[in-house]
N, C-alpha and C positions, 0 to 999 in steps of 0.2 A: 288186439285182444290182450286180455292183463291176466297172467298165469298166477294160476295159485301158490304160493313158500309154501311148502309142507316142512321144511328144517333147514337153518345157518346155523354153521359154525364158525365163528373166524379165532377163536381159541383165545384170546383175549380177556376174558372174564374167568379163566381157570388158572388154577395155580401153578406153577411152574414146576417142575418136578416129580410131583405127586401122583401115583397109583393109588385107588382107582381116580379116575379122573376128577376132582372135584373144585366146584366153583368157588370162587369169592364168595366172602358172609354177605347173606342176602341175596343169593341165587340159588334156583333150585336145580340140585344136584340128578343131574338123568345118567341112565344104567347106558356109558361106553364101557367096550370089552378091546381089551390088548389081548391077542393069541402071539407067544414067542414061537413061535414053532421050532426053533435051533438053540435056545437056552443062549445064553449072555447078554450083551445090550440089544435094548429095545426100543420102539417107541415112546418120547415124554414130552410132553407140553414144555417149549424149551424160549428164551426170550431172546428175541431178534433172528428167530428163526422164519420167521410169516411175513408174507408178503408185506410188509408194513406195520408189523408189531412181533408179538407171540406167535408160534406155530407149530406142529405136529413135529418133531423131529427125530429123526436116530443120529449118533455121531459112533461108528465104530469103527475105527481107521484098519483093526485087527482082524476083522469079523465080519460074514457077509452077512446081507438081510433075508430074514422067511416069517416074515411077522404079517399079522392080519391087525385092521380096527374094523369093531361094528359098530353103528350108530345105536341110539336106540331108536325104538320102534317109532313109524311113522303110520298113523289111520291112511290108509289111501281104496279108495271105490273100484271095486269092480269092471274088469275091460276099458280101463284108463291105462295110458300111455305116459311116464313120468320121466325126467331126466337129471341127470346129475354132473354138477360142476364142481370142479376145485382146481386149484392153484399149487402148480408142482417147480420144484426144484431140487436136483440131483447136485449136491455140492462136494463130491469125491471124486475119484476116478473111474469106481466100479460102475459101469451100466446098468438103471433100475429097472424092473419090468413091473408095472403096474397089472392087477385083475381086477375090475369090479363085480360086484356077483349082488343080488340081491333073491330075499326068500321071508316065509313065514317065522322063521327060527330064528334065532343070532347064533346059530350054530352054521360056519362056513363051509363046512361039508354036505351040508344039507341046504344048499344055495344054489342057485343058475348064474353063472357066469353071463356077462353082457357086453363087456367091452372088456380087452387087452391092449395094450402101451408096452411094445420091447424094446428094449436096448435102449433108454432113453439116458443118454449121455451130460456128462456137466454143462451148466450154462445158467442163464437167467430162468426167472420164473417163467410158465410155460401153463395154459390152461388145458385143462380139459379139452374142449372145443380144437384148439389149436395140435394137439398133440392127435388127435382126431379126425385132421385133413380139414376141418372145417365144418366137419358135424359134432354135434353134441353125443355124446352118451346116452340110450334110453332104455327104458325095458317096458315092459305092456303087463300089467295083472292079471288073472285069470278072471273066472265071473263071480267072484265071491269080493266083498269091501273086506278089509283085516288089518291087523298090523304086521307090517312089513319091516326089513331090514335091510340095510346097506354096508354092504364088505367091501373093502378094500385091502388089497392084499399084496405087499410089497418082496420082491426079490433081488436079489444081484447075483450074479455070478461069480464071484470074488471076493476078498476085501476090500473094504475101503467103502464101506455102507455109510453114506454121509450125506442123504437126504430131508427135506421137509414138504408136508403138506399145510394148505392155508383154505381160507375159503370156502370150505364144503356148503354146497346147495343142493333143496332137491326140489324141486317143483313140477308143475303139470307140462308135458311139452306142448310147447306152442305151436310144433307141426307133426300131431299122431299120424300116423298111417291110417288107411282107410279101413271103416270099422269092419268092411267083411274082411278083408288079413286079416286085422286083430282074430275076430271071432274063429277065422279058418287053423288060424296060430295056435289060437288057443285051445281049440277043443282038440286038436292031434296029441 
C-alpha cells in the first residue's frame, strides 16, 4: 500500500538564518511559526545542522529550550489516521524532551498532544520511529476533512540547548487502527 505525503521538509531550500522562515527565489514561501516561550535564542534554519545538509537548529550553550514550530496547515479527511516523522539530534549536554501535538489552529495551546520523547540525550541522529520503540507517531482526525497543524514542541531542563530537527514528514498511516476505535475514539 503506497501512503499518501500530505508535507516534507528537509529545510534545504530555506535561507539560513532568517525569521520568518523563508525560501529561496523561486519558492513559495508557507506560514511556519517559531513560539520562544523563554525569550533569548531560538530556533533557526542553520547549515550543517540536518541530517545531511540544512536543518532546524537552536545552539544555546547558556540557555535552556521552551520553544515550539508549527507547520503550516495540511488539508487532511475525516476519521483518517496520519503519522509523522523527523529526524532528531540532541548535540549538547542538556537532555531534550520532544511533544508533538497536532489541532485545527496553529495555536499550541489549543492542540492534542500525541506523542512525547523525554530525556533524550546526545548522540547521533535518531528518527521518530526509533526514539518510539519502534512505532511511528500518529494521531486520528475527527469526522470532519480540515486544515490541520503539526506542533512540535522542544524542552531541556538546563543549559546547554544544542539541538536540531531534519526531515519532517506527514502522511497517511499505513497501519490505522481499526475504524470502530477510531470512531469510538472519536466521538468521546
Amino acid at each position: 500500500e503506497i501512503a499518501k505525503v500530505h508535507g516534507i521538509e528537509n529545510f534545504e531550500k530555506m535561507e539560513a538564518g532568517q525569521y520568518p522562515l523563508t525560501r529561496d527565489a523561486g519558492f513559495l514561501d508557507l506560514p511556519w511559526t517559531i513560539i520562544d516561550n523563554n525569550g533569548g535564542a531560538s530556533l533557526g534554519v542553520t547549515v550543517g545542522a540536518g541530517n545531511g545538509g540544512y536543518g532546524l537548529a537552536m545552539n544555546a550553550p547558556a540557555q535552556a529550550a521552551d520553544e515550539w514550530i508549527v507547520t503550516p496547515a495540511a488539508e487532511l479527511v475525516a476519521a483518517a489516521s496520519y503519522r509523522f516523522g523527523f529526524d532528531f539530534r540532541n548535540w549538547g549536554g542538556s537532555p531534550v524532551t520532544i511533544q508533538l501535538a497536532w489541532g485545527n489552529t496553529p495555536d499550541p495551546t489549543q492542540m492534542t498532544v500525541f506523542a512525547t520523547y523525554a530525556n533524550i540525550m546526545p548522540g547521533g541522529f535518531v528518527t521518530a520511529k526509533t526514539l518510539g520503540g519502534g512505532f511511528d507517531p500518529y494521531f486520528n482526525t475527527p469526522f470532519y476533512t480540515g486544515d490541520y497543524y503539526i506542533a512540535m514542541r522542544f524542552t531541556t531542563s538546563g543549559t546547554n540547548a544544542y539541538f536540531s530537527v531534519d526531515n519532517l514528514k506527514l502522511d497517511d498511516n499505513p497501519s490505522p487502527p481499526n475504524r470502530s476505535i477510531l470512531r469510538m475514539r472519536t466521538a468521546s
